[in-house]
Steps between C-alpha positions, in 0.01 A plus 500: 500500500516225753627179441243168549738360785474790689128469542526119536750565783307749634191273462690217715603671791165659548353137496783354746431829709091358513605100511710603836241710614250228486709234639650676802211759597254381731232836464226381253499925330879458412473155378218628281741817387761245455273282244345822275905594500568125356207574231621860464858318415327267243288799325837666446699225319132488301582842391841521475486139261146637335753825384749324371331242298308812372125359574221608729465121634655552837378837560111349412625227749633729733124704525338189577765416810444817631106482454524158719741615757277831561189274559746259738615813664145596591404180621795429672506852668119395600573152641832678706257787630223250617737275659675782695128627624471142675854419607635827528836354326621394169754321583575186275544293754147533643363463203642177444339435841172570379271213477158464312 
């Protein structure tokens, strides 16, 4: 069996992986990796805690994280495919340029 800290240590580097990723990347598709790895991260320490307290209250929590981030992903995914059709980039940095 594996201890709690293991997936809690586990569960931290995978969400200082993403928070790096985010900060230092400049592509919009590996800053939105980076951010479903942060919320991957989170879902795991919902497990791993859910386990050891022996209810199903993080693992109910944990369906409803993933149901969001799967509608996020397909939105997102959407927005990043219609802006590359116009700008032919994704590039952070134009976006940020972008203007209504």
């Amino acid at each position: 069996m594996v201890p709690l800290h293991s997936y809690l240590i586990l569960s931290a580097i995978l969400f200082s992986i993403g928070t790096i990723g985010v900060l230092i990347r400049r592509n919009a598709i590996v800053i939105f990796m980076c951010v479903e790895m942060m919320l991957n991260a989170v879902n795991l320490t919902f497990i791993a805690l859910s386990r050891q307290l022996g209810n199903i209250d993080g693992q109910i929590f944990v369906f409803f994280v993933m149901t969001v981030a799967a509608a996020e992903a397909a939105v997102g995914l959407a927005l990043m495919i219609a802006y590359y059709k116009n700008r032919e980039s994704i590039d952070v940095e134009d976006i940020k340029l972008m203007k209504l």
